[in-house]
N, CA, C and O of each residue as an XYZ file, in Angstrom:
408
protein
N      68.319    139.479    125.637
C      69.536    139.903    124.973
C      70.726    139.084    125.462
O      71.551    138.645    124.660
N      70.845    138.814    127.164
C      71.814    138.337    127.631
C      71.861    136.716    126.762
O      72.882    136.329    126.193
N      70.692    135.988    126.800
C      70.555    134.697    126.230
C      71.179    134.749    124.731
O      72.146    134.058    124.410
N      70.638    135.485    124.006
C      71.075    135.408    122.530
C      72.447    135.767    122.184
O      72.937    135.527    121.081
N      73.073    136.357    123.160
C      74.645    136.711    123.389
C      75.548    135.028    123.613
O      76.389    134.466    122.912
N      75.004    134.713    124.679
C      74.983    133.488    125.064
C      75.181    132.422    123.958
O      76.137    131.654    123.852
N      74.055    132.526    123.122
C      73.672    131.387    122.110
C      74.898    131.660    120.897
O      75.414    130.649    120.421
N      75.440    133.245    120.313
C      76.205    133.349    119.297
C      77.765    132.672    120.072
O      78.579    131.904    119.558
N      77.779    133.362    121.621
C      79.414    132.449    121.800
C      79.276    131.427    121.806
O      80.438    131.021    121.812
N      78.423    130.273    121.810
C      78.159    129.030    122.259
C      78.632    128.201    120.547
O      79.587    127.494    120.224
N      77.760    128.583    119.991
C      78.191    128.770    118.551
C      79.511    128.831    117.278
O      79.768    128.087    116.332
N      80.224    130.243    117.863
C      81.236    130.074    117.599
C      82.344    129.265    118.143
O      83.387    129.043    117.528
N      82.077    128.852    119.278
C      82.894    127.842    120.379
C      83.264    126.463    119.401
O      84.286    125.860    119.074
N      81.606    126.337    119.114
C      81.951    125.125    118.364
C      82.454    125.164    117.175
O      83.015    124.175    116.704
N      82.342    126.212    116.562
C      82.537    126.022    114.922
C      84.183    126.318    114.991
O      84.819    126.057    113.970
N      84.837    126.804    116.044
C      86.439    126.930    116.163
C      86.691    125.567    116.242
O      87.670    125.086    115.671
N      85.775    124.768    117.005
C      86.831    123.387    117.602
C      86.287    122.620    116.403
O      87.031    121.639    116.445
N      85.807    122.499    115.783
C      85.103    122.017    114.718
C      86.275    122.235    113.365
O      86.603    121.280    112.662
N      86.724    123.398    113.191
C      87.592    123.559    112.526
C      89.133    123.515    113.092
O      90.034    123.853    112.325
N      89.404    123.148    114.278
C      90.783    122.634    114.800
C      90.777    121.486    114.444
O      91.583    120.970    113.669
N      89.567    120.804    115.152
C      89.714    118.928    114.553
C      89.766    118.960    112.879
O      90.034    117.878    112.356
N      89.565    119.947    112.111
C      89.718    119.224    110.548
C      90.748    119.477    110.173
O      91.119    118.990    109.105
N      91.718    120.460    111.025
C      93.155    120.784    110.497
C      94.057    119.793    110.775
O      95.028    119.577    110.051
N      93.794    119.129    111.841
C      94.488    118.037    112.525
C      94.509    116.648    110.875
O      95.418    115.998    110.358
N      93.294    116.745    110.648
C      92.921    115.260    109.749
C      93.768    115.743    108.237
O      94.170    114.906    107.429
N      93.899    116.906    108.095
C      94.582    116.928    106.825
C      96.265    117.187    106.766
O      96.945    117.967    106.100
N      96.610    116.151    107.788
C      97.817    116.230    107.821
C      98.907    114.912    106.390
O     100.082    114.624    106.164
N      97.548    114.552    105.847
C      98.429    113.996    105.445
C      97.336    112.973    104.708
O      96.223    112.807    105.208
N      97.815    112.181    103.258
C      96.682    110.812    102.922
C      98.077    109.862    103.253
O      99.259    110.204    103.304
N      97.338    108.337    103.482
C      98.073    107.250    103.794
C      97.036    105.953    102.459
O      95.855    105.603    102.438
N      97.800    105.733    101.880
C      97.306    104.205    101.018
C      98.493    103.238    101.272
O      99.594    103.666    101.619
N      98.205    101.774    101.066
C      98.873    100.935    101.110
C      98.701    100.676     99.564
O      97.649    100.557     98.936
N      99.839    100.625     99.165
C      99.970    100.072     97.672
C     101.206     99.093     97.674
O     102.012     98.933     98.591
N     101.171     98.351     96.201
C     102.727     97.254     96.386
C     103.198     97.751     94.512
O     102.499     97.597     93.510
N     104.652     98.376     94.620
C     104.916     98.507     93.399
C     105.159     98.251     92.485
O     106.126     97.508     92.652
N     104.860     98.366     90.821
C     104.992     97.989     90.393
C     106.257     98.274     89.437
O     106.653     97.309     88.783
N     106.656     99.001     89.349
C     107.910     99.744     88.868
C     108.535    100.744     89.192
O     107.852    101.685     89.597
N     109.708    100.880     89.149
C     110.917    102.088     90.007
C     111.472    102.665     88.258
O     112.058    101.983     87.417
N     111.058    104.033     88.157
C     111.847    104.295     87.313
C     112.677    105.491     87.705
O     112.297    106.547     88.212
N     114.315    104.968     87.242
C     115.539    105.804     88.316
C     115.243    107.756     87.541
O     114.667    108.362     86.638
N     116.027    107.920     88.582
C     115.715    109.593     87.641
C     116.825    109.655     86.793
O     117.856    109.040     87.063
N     116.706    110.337     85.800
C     117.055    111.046     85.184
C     117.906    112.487     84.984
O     117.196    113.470     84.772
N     119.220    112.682     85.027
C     120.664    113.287     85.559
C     119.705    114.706     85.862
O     119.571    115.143     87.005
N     119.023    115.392     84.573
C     118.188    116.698     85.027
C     116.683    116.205     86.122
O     115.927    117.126     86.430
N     116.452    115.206     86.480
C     115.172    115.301     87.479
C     116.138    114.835     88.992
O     117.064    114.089     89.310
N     115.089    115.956     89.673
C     115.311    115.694     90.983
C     114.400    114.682     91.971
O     114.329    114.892     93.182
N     113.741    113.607     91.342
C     112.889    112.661     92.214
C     113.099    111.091     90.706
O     113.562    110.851     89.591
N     112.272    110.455     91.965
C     112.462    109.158     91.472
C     111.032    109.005     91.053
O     110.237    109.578     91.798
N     110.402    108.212     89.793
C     109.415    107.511     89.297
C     108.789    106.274     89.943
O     109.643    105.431     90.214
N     107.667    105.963     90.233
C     107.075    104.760     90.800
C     105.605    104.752     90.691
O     104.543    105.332     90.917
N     106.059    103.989     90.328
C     104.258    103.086     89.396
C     103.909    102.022     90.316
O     104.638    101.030     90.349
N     102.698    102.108     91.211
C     101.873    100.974     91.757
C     100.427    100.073     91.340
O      99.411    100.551     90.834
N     100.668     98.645     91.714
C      99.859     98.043     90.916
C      98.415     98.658     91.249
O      97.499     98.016     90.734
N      98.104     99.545     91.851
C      96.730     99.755     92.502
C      96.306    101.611     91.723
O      95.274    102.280     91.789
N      97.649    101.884     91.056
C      97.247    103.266     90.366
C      97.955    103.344     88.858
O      99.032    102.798     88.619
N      97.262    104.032     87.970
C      97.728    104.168     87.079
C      98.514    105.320     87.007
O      99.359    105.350     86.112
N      98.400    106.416     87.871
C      99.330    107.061     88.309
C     100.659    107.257     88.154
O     101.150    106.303     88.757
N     102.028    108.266     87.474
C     103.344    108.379     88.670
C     103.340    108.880     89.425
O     102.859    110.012     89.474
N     104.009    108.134     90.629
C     104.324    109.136     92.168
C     105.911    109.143     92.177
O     106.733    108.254     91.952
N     106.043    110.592     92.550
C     107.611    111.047     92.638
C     108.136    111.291     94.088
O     107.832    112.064     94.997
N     109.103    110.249     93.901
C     110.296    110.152     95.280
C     111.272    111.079     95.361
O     112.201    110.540     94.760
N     111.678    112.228     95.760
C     112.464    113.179     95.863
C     113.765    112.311     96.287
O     113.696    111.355     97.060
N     115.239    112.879     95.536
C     115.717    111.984     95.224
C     116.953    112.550     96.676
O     118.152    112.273     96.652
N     116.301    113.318     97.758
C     116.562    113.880     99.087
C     116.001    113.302     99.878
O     116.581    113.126    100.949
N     114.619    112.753     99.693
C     114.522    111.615    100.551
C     115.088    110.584    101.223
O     116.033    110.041    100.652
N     114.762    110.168    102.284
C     115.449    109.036    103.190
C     115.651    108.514    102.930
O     114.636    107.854    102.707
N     117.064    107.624    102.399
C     117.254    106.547    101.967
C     116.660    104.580    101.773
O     116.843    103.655    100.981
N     115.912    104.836    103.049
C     115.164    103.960    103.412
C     113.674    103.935    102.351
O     112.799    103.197    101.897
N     113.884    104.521    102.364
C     112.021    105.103    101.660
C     112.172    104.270    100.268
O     111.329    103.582     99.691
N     113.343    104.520     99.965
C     114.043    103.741     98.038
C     114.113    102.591     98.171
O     113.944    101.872     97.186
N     114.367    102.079     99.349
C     115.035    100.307     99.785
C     113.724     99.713    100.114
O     113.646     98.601     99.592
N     112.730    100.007    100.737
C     111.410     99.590    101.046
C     110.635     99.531     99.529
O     110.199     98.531     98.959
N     110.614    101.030     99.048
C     109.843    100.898     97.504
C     110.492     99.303     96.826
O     109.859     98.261     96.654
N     111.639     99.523     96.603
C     112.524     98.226     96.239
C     112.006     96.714     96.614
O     111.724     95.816     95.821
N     111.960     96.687     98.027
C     111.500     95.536     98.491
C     110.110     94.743     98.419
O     109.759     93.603     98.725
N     109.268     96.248     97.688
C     107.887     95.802     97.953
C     108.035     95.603     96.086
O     107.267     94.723     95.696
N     108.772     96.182     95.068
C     108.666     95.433     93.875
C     109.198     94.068     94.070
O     108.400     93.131     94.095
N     110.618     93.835     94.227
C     111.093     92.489     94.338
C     109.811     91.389     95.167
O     109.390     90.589     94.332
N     109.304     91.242     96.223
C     108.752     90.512     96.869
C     107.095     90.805     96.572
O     106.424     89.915     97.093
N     106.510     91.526     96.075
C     105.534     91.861     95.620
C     104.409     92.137     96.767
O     103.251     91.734     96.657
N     104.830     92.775     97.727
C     104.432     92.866     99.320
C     103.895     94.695     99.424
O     104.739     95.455     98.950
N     103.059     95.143     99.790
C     102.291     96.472    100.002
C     103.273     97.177    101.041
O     103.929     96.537    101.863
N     103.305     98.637    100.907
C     103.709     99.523    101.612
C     103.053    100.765    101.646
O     102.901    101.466    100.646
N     102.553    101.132    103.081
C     102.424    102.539    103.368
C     102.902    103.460    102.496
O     104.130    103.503    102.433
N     101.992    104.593    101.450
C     103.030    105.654    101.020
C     101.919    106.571    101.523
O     100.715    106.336    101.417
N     102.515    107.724    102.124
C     102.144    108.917    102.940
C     102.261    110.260    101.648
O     103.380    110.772    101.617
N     101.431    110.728    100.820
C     101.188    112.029    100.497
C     100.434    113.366    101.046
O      99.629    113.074    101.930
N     100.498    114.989    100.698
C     100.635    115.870    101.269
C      98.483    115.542    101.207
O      97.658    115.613    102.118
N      98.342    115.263     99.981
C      96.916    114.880     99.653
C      96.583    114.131     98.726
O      97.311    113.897     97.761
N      95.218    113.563     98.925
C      94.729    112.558     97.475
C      94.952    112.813     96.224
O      94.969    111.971     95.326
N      95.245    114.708     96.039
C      95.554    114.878     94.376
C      96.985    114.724     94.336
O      97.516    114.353     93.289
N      97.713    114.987     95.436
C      99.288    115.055     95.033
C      99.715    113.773     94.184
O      98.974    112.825     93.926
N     101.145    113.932     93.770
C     101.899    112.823     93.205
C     103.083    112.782     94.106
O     103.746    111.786     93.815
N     103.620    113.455     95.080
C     104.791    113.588     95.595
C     104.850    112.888     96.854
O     104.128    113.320     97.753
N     105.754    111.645     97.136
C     105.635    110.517     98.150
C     106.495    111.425     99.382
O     107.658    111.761     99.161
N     106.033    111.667    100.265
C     106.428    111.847    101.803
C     107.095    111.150    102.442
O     108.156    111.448    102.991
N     106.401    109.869    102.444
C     106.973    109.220    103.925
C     106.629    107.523    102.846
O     105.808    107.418    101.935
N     107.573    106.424    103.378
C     107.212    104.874    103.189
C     107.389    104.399    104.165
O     108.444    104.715    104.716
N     106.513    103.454    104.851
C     106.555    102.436    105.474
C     106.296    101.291    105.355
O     105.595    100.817    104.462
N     107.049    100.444    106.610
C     106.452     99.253    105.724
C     105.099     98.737    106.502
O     104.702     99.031    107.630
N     104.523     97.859    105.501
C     102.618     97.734    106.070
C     102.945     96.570    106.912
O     103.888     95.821    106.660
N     102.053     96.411    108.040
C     102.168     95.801    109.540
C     101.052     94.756    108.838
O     100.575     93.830    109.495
């Protein structure tokens, strides 16, 4: 009895840390894409339009976002150069975070 007591905490031990490490990984998706068009918003929308050559996709820039985030999108149409865009997940459309790719 003592053993099989043993074996269920041993068990759940893992299946907790098992499910800590997967909460950690869904913090976020990261693609490198380079854009292909900025379309500005529109007086009633609150985000910005952006089309990358790698999706047929729109992804929307909240137009509260960091200013930086608009000037990078910018830089990677003009120069035709890839940037980090950080969403909540693979289905979202809503851009988080830009960086620029190293």
């Amino acid at each position: 009895m003592c053993l099989l007591s043993l074996f269920f905490v041993t068990i759940t031990l893992q299946s907790n840390a098992a499910m800590k490490s997967h909460k950690k990984k869904a913090k976020g998706v990261e693609n490198a894409m380079t854009v292909a068009a900025i379309r500005p918003a529109n007086t009633d929308e609150t985000f910005v339009k952006v089309t990358f050559n790698q999706s047929q996709r729109f992804y929307k820039l909240p137009n509260d976002s960091n200013p930086k985030y608009l000037e990078l999108l910018k830089e990677s149409e003009k120069k035709n150069i890839p940037v980090i865009i950080k969403r909540a997940s693979e289905q979202s459309d809503i851009i988080l975070e830009v960086k620029a790719s190293k």
